[in-house]
Every structure is written in C-alpha cells, then in structure tokens.
C-alpha positions as CSV (number, residue, x, y, z in Angstrom):
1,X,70.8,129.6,106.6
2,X,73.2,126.2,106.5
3,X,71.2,125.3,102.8
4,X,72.9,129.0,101.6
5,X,75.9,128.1,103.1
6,X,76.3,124.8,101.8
7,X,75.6,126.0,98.6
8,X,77.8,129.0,98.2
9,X,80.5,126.8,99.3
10,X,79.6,123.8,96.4
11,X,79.4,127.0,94.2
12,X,82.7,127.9,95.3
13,X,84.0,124.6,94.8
14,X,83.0,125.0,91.0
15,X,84.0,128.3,90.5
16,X,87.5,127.2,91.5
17,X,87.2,124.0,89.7
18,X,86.9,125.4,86.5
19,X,89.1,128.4,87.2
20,X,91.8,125.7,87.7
21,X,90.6,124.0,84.1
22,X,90.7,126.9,82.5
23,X,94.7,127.7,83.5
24,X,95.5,124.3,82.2
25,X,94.0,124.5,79.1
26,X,95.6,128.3,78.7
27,X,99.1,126.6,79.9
28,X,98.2,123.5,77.0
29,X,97.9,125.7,74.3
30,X,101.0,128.3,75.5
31,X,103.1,124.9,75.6
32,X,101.9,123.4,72.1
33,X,102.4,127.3,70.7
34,X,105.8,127.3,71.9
35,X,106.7,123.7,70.7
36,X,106.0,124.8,67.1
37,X,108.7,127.9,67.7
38,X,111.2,125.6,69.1
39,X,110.4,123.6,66.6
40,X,111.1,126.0,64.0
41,X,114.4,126.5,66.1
42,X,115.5,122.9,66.1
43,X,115.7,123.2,62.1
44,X,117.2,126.5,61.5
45,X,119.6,125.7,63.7
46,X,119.8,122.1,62.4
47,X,120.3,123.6,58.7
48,X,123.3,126.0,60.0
49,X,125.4,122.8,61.8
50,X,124.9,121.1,58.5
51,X,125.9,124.5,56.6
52,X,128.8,124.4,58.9
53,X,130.0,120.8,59.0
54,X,130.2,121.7,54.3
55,X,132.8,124.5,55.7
56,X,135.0,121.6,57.5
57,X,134.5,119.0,55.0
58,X,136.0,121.7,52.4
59,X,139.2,122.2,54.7
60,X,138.0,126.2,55.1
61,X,138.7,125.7,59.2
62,X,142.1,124.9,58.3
63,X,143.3,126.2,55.2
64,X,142.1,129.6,57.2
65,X,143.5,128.4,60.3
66,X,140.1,129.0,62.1
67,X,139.7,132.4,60.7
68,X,136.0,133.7,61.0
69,X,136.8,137.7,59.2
70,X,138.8,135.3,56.2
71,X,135.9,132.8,55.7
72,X,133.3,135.7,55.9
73,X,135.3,137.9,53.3
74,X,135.6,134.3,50.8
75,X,131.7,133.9,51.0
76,X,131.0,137.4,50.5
77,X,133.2,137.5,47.6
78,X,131.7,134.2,46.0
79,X,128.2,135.9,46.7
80,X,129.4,139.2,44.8
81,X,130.5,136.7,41.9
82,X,127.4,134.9,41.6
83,X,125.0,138.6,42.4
84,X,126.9,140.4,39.6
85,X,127.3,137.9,37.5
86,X,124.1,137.4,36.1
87,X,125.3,136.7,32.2
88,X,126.0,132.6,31.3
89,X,129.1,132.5,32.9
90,X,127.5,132.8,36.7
91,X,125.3,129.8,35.7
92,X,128.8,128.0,34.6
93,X,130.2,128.3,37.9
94,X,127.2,127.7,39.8
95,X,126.8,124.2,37.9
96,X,130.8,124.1,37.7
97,X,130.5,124.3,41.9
98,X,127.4,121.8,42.2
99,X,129.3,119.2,40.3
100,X,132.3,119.4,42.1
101,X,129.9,118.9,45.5
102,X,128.5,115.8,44.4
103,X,131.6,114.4,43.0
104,X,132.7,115.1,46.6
105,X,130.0,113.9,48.5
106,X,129.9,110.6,46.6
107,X,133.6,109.7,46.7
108,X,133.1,110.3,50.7
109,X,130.0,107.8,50.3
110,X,132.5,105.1,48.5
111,X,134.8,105.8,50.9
112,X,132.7,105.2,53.6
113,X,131.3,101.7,52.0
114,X,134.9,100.7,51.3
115,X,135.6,101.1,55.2
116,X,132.5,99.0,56.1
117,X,133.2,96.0,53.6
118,X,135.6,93.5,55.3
C-alpha cells in the first residue's frame, strides 16, 4: 500500500511539474507575441513624433498659435490639392514642396556643423 502511495505522490510531483512548464512556456510565447505589437507600437508612434517635430520645424505651432482645428483644415486642404489635382501641375507642387524640404533640412545640417566647428 506505501509502494501505491509513494508512487501516486512522485506521479503527482510530475503532473505538477510539467503543469508548471507548460504555463511558462504559454506565458513565453504570450510575452514574445506581445513584444512584436509593442513593437509595432514603438514605431508608429515613433513615425508620428517625427511627423510632428516637421509641423514645429515649419513654424505651424506658432504661426497658428497652437491651433489643432487650423492645422487640421491646412492639411486637409493641401491633401484636397494634391487628391484633385491629378494633371502635371500636382506633380509640380509635390516636387516644388520636396525641394523646398531638403533645402531646409540641409541648411539646418550646415547650421548645425557650423555650431560644432570652433
């Protein structure tokens, strides 16, 4: 009778065991699953600070003083322009626009070099 006992008990033991292995291989795999969707997060929220910081660097905040309705109504109405615009002219201002962004972004870059050379 104690050789059935003993045994039920080591079976027990195991049962438990693996029960235990088996929740922390289920929690391992609901952790990595949700790494990859904060993941995803972490960029699309990444991309919109950066999408955010081009409204500042523009002088939007300001010239709008800090008007979301105004800066939503501009960007809708430059997304109507470039939506119905589908002839040659659309593709001027698009490539008009882009120009005028990297002459931008590369006069901040000089500027910033200048600041850093003594």
């Amino acid at each position: 009778m104690d050789t059935i006992r003993t045994e039920l008990l080591a079976l027990e033991r195991r049962i438990r065991r693996q029960a235990a292995l088996i929740h922390r291989h289920q929690a391992r795999k609901a952790r990595n699953d949700m790494r990859d969707w904060a993941k995803a997060r972490r960029e699309r929220t990444h991309h919109l600070i950066e999408l955010g910081g081009l409204v500042q660097k523009a002088g939007l905040v300001d010239l709008t003083d800090d008007d979301r309705a105004t800066l939503l109504g501009a960007f809708l109405e430059i997304a109507g322009q470039l939506r119905d615009g589908r002839n040659t002219a659309s593709g001027d201002l698009k490539t008009r626009w882009r120009r005028a962004g990297l002459h931008a972004f590369d006069a901040e870059k000089e500027h910033a070099e200048r600041k850093e050379q003594p």
